[in-house]
C-alpha positions as CSV (number, residue, x, y, z in Angstrom):
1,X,-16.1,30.2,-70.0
2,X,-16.2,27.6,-67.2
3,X,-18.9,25.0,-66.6
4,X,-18.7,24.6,-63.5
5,X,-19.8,20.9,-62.2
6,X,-21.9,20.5,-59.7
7,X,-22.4,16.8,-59.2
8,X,-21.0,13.3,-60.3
9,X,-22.2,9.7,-60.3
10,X,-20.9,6.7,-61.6
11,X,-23.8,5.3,-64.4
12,X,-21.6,1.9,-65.0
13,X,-18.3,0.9,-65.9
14,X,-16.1,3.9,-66.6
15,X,-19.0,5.9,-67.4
16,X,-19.8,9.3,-65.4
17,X,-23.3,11.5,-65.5
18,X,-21.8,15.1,-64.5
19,X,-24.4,17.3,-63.3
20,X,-23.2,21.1,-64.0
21,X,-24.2,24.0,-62.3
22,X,-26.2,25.1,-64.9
23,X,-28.2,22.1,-64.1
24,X,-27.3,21.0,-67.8
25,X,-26.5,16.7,-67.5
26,X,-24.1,14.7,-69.5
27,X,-22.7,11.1,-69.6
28,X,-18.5,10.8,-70.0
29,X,-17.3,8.1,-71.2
30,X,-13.9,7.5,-69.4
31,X,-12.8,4.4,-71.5
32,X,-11.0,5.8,-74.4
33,X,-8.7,7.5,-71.7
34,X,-7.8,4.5,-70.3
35,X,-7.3,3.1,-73.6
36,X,-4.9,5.7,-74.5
37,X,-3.2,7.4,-71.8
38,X,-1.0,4.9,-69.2
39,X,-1.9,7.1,-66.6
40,X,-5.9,6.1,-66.8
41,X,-4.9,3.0,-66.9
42,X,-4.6,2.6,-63.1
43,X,-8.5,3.5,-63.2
44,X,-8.6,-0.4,-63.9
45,X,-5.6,-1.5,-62.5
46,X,-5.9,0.0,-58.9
47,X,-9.2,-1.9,-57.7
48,X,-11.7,0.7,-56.5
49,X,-10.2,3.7,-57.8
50,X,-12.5,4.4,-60.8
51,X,-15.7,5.0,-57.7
52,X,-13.1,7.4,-55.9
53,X,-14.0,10.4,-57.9
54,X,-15.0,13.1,-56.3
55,X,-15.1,17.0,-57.7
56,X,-12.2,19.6,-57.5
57,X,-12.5,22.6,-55.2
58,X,-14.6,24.8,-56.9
59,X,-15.8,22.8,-58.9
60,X,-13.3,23.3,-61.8
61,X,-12.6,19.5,-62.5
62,X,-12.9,16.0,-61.1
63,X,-10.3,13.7,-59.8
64,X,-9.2,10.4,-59.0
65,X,-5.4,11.7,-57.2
66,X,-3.3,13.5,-58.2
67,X,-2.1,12.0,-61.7
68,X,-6.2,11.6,-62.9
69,X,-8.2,14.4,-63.6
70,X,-10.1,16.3,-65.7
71,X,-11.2,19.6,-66.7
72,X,-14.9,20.6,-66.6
73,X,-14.2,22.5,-70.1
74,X,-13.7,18.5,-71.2
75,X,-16.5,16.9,-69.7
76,X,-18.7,19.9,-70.8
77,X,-17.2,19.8,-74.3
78,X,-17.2,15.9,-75.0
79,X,-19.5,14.8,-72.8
80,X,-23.0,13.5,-74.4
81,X,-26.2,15.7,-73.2
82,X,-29.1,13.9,-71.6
């Protein structure tokens, strides 16, 4: 089953509140992706990337370009409920 996200807002540093459209909230915490995969990493290097998200068509995801994304079935499954 897909979550599908409705909204997305940056709370603070490298942390997102994702609004589904189920009206369900949670915060994602992007920082242990940046820690761990090179290609996050330009979330920090790249000035003004990280407040470049915007949703996927369809709402199926979120993206930075085309090397950063994520799924909605990841932010709806580690993502922390509000």
């Amino acid at each position: 089953m897909f979550y599908k996200i409705k909204n997305v807002n940056l709370l603070s540093e490298y942390t997102l509140l994702i609004e589904f459209q189920n009206n369900v909230k949670k915060i994602y915490d992007v920082k242990p992706l940046i820690e761990k995969y090179s290609s996050f990493k330009d979330l920090i290097n790249i000035k003004g990337l990280f407040k470049q998200v915007k949703i996927d068509k369809g709402g199926y995801g979120i993206s930075w370009n085309d090397n950063i994304d994520l799924s909605c079935n990841t932010l709806w499954n580690e993502g922390r409920l509000i």
